[in-house]
C-alpha positions in Angstrom: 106.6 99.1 100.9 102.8 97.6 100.2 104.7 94.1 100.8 105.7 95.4 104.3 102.5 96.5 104.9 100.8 93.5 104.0 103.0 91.0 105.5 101.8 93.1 109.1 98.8 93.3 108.7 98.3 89.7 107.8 100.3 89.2 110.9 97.3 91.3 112.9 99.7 94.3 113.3 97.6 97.3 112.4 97.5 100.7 114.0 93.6 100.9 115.4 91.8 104.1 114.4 90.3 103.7 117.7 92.1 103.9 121.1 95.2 105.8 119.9 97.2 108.1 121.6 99.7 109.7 119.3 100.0 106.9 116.3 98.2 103.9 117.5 101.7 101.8 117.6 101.5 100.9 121.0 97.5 99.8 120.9 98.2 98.3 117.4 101.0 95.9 119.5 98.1 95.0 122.3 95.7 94.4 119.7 97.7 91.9 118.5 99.7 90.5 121.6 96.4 90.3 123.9 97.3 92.9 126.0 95.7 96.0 127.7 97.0 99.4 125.9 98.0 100.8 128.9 100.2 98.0 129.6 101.7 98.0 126.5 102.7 101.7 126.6 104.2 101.5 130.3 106.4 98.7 128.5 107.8 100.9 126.2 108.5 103.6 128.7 110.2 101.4 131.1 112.6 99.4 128.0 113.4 103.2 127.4 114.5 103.4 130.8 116.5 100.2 130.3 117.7 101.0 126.8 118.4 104.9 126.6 116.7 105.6 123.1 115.6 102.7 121.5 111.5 103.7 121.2 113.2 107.2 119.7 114.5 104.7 116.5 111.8 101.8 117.0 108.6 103.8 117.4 108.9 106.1 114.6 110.2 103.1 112.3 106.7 100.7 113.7 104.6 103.5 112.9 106.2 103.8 109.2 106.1 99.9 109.0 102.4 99.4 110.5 99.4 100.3 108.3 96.5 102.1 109.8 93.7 100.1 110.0 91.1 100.3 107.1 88.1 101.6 107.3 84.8 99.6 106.3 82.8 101.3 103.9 79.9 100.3 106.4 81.0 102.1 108.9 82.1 105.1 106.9 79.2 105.7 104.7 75.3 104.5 107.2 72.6 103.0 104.9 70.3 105.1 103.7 67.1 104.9 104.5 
């Protein structure tokens, strides 16, 4: 699975910590196509209108697939003073 993981994420597809709204799978795909977030989710609910339960198999399987982004130990831990 860590081969998965890190042929995506070498590819730019990484679920964001920031901007999610359920698993970041949707803001991790704008992230790395360019697009707004908002867009990107409105895609996904009109292919479900085109294709009856696809995002039911494909969003659960992305989010599986797509590693959360990592956290920098910068941003986790502030300098001390």
């Amino acid at each position: 699975m860590n081969t998965v993981h890190d042929s995506m994420a070498r590819q730019g597809l990484v679920r964001p910590r920031e901007g999610r709204m359920l698993a970041g799978v949707c803001a991790g795909l704008a992230r790395r196509f360019g697009l707004d977030p908002w867009l990107t989710r409105l895609l996904f609910v009109l292919i479900l209108f085109v294709i009856p339960g696809s995002q039911i198999l494909v969003y659960p399987l992305l989010w599986i697939l797509m590693p959360s982004e990592e956290r920098s130990y910068a941003s986790t831990y502030p300098p001390v003073a």
